[in-house]
N, C-alpha and C positions, 0 to 999 in steps of 0.2 A: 504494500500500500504506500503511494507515494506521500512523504512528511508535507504538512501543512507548513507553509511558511509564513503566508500573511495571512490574518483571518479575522475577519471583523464581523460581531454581533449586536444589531442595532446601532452602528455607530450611526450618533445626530450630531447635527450642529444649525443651533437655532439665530438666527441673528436677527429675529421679531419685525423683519418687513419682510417675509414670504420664500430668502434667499437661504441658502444653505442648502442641508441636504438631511435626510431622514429615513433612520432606522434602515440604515444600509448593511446587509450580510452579506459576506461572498468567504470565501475560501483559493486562497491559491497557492499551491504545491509547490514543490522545491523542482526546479526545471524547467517549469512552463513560465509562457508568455502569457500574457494575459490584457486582453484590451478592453479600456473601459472608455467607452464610446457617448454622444450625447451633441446635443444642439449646442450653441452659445449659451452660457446664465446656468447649465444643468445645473450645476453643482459638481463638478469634474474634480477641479483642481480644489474645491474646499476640500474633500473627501480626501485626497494626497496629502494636501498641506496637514490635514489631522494626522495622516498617517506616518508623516517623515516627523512630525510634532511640534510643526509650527504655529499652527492651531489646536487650541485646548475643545475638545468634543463636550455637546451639550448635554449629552447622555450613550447610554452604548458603552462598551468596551473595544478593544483590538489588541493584538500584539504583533512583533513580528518575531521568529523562530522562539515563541513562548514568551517575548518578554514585554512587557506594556507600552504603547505607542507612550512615544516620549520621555523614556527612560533613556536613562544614559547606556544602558546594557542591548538597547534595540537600537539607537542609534550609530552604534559603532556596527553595525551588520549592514545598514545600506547607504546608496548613493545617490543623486537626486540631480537631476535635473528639470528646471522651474520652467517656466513658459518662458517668463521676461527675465532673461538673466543681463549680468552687467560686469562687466570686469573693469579691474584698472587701466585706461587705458597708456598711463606711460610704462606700464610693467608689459616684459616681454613675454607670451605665452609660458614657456619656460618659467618663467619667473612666479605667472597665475600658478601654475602648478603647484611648484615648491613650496608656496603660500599654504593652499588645500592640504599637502602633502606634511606639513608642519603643524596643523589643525588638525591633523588625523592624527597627528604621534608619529608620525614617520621620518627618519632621523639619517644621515650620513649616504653612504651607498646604497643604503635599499632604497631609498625615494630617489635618490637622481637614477637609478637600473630602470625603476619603475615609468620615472618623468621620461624615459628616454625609447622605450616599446612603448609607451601610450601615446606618444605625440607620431610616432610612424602607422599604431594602429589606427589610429583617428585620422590621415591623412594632413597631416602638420609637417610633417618632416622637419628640417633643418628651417625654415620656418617660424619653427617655435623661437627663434632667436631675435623676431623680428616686436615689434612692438605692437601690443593692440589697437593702439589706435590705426595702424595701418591694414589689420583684419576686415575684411568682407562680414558681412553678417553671417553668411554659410560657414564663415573660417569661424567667427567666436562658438557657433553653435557646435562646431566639430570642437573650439576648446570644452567650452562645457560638458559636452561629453565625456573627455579624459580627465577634467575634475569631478563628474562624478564617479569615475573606479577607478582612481586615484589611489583608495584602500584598500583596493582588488574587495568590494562590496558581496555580500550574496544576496544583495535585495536591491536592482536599481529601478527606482522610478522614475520615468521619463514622462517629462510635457511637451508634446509636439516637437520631439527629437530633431523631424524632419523637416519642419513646416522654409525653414529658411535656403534649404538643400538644392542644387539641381537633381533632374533624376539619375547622373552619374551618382552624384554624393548619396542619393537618397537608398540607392542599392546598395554602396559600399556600405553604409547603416545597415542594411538588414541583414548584410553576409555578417556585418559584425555582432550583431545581436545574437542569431543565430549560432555564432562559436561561442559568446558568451553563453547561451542555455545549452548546446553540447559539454561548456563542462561543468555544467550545473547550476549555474545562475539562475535566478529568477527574476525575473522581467515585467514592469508594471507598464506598461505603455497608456496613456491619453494620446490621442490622435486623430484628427480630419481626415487621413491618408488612409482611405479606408480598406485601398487596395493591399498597402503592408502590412496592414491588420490582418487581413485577410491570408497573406503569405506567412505572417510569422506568427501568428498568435494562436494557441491551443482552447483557449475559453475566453470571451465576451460578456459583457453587461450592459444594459442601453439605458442608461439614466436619461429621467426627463424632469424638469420642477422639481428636482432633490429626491426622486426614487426610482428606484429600479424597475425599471416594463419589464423586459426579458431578461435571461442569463442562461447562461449554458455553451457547451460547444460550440466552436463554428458551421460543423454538420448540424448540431441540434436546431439551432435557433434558425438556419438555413430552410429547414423542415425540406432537404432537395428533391424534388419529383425529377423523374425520367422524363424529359423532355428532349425531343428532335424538331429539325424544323428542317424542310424542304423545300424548294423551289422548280415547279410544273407548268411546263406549257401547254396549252390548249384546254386552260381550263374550263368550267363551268360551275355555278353554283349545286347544279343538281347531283353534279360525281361528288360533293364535299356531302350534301347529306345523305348521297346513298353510301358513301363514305364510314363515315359515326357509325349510322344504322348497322351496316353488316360487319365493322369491326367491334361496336360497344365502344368505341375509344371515346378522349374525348379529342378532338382536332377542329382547330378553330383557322382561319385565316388570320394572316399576322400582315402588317403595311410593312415591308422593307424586309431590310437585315444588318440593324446597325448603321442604315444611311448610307449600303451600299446603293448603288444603282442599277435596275433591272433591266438588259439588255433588252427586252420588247418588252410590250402593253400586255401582250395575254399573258407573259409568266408570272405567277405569283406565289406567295410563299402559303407556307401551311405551316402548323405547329402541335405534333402531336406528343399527347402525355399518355406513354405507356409503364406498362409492368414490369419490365425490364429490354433490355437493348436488344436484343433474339427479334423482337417484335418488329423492329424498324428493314429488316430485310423483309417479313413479310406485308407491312404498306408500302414499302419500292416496288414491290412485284405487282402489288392489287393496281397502282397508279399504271405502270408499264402495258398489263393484262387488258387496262381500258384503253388505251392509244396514247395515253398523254405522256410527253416527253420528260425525263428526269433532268433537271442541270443541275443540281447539287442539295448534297445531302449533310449536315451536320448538329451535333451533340450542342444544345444548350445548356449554359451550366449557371447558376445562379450566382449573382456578385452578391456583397455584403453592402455595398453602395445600392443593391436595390431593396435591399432588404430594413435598412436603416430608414430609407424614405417610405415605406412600404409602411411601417411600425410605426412611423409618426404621423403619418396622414391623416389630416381633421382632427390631430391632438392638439391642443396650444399651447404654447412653452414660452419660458423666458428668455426669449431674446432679444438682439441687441436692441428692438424699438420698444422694448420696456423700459 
């Protein structure tokens, strides 16, 4: 059974005009990613800021590897990266570090060993020599990164890790997170980037107005149906419901395919939800059987970007025009 790392039981935090967050519980293991998803205003980063224990909760408990959010004995286990971070800017990246790296307790050659694989892991290189006020906002983001596992952490919490990244930088982020949870790290990710959620993260939760809609897996909350979707010439509406009728499916006309563009006026697409994939050879053959011509055939798979929107539709939430 994989060890609980972080685990919070009704954690609140009231701040008497509606904001905050309430009676939050999740669980997350030693290894896994874990993204915790939501509008502007959820209540994201108050929920973090309780847990790294910069916020004192209004009720609830939490700890992390057993020890109480905001103790000194929880705090030396993780790393934290803020949404709005800020460093000095006449200090040289290097120099950020050593700082972090001296507020951890880290002393002589194991912090400069350390300052020296983190600023290459992060993509800093020889760089770090340079001064922050000369940094890109992508480069301070990459330093915040290396200050937070600065203390080689087993708990880092990340706020929009990526938001400032190109999508070169934004991969080399997830190759790197990823080796962090290979050698066991645990990973708190907040994030808009719904697609790297989607690649790296092992369990989700969708806060909305300070409480949690869903949670569970990425399969889970995905709930994925078997879906194909085809593209047939010479169609007709009557072949689609003699269609349904004699497979039971259900198969619907679909407009497009992602904004491709359909070489003629009569091909169009279809969208079948079957029982398993075996099946979609046997509606190729039924379409062929009738005269109408096949131009392509492919596997729809459900994003977490539709499913987010899906979850929230006709809910109201606080955001930013609150």
């Amino acid at each position: 059974m994989t060890e609980v790392v972080v685990e919070a039981n009704g954690l609140t935090k009231d701040y008497g005009n509606g904001r905050g967050c309430r009676e939050i519980t999740i669980k997350v293991g030693r290894g896994e990613a874990f993204g915790f998803l939501g509008p502007n205003g959820a209540g994201k980063s108050t929920f973090v800021k309780m847990l790294v224990g910069l916020i004192h909760p209004s009720g609830g408990t939490a700890t992390i590897l057993g020890e109480p959010i905001g103790s000194l004995e929880a705090r030396r286990h993780i790393g934290y990266l803020p949404e709005l971070y800020r460093y000095q800017e006449w200090l040289s990246g290097e120099e950020v570090l050593q700082l972090h790296a001296q507020l951890c307790g880290m002393r002589g050659s194991v912090a400069k060993r350390s300052i020296k694989l983190l600023l290459e892991e992060v993509g800093i290189g020889l760089r770090g020599r340079d001064r922050v006020k000369h940094y890109s906002k992508g480069m301070q983001q990459r330093l915040g990164l290396a200050c937070a596992m600065v203390n080689d952490p087993q708990v880092i919490f990340l706020d929009e890790p990526a938001s400032a990244l190109d999508p070169i930088g934004r991969n080399e982020v997830r190759l790197m997170l990823q080796s962090l949870r290979a050698r066991g790290k645990t990973v708190f990710l907040n994030s808009h980037l719904l697609e790297d959620v989607e690649i790296l993260c092992d369990k989700v939760a969708l806060l909305n107005n300070g409480q949690i809609l869903q949670s569970g897996t990425v399969a889970e909350v995905l709930q994925e149906k078997i879906r194909w979707r085809f593209r047939v010439g010479g169609f007709t509406p009557f072949f689609l419901t003699w269609l349904t009728q004699f497979t039971g499916l259900s198969i619907t006309q679909v407009s497009g395919n992602g904004g491709t563009e359909q070489p003629n006026e009569e091909a169009v697409w279809l969208e079948a939800e079957l029982e398993d994939d075996e099946q979609i050879g046997w509606l190729n053959s039924l379409v062929i059987e009738h005269g109408l011509t096949l131009y392509e055939v492919h596997k729809v798979k459900t994003r977490l970007d539709e499913w987010f929107v899906s979850a929230l539709s006709g809910i109201s939430h606080r955001g930013e025009r609150i």
